[in-house]
Residue, then its C-alpha position, 0 to 999 in steps of 0.5 A: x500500500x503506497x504511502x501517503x506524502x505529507x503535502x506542504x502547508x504553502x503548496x495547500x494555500x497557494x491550490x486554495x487560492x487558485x481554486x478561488x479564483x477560478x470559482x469566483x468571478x469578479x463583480x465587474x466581470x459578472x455585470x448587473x443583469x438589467x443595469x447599463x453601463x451608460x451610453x457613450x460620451x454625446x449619446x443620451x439613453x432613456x429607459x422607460x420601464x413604464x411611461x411617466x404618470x401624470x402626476x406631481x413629480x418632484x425634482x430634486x437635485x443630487x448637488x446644488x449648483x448654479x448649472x444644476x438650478x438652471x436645468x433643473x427649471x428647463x426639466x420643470x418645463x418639460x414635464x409641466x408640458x407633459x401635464x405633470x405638476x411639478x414641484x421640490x416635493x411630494x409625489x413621485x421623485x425625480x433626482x437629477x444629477x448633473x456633473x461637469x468635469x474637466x480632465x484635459x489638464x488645462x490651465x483655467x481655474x479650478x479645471x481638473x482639480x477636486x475642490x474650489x467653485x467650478x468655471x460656471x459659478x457666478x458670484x454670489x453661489x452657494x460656497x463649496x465645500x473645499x477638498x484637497x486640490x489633488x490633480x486628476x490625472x495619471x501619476x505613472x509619467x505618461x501625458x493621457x489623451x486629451x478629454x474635452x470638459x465633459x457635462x453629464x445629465x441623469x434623470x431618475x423617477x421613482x415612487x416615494x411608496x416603496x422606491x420603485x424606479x420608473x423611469x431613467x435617463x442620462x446623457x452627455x456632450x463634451x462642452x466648454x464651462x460656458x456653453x455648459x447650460x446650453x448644452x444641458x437644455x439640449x440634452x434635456x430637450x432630446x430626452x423629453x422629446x422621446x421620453x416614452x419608450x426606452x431607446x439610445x440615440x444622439x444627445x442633441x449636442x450644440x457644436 
């Protein structure tokens, strides 16, 4: 009868991780069934797992800003012209979030660094908390491909009984801080224009 080796300590680790690995896949490789990773920059996509009702929605903003104040009025507009009373609360919920980011490295004021008031802000804004102002960018020595200020919209709608999301949309347009508004109402006009059934199509950017 042959004899049975004993197997080193390190040898049954290193098999225990290799089994882990093969037998457990990341989460971002798996992806979330249902959830999409956004469309692509100048694009805008709608998911309308049922069509907005007509009743009072209230828009609220995920971050108040000048830019998000502003649009948030053009989607007020457009939902009242749906027949939706709109108002900051009751009814069903629409969190708007609106970002604009500057990667490219350029020399205006508080382009791309983490904290200040961004280009857009007007005197008189609501102060911003101050961050560290760490450079965004890569840190291995090599320049990165230039990318053009980017503003992005998310609109979702959900119940206040039970958060049952209704409806989503987001969109994009590479833009400068000062066309940052215009570019906004674009992407919110061609979101509501088809806000019925779910497509993904062209954000309606100015040039």
């Amino acid at each position: 009868m042959p004899l049975a080796l004993p197997i080193p300590a390190s040898l049954l680790a290193s098999l225990a991780f290799v089994l882990a690995l093969t037998t457990a896949t990341p989460l971002s490789a798996q992806g979330i069934p249902g959830v999409s990773q956004g469309p692509r920059l100048g694009e805008m996509e709608i998911k309308a797992f049922q069509k907005i009702p007509k009743t009072k929605v209230a828009v609220q903003l995920t971050s108040d800003t000048h830019l998000s104040r502003e649009l948030r009025r053009q989607v007020m507009v457009r939902l009242s012209q749906r027949g939706n009373e709109v108002g900051f609360s009751g009814g069903n919920v629409m969190r708007m979030d609106v970002t604009f980011f500057d990667l490219s490295g350029g020399g205006g004021r508080g382009q791309g660094m983490i904290g200040g008031q961004p280009d857009y802000a007007p005197p008189g804004s609501n102060p911003r908390m101050e961050l560290p102002s760490n450079p965004i960018g890569r840190r291995d020595g090599l320049a990165p491909a230039p990318a053009g200020p980017t503003l992005r919209i998310t609109l979702t709608l959900y119940t206040v009984d039970g958060g049952k999301v209704l409806w989503t949309a987001t969109g994009s347009c590479t833009t400068q801080a000062e066309k940052a508004e215009r570019a906004g109402v674009a992407i919110i006009n061609r979101i509501f224009d088809n806000a019925d059934r779910s497509m993904t199509g062209d954000a309606g950017c100015p040039f």
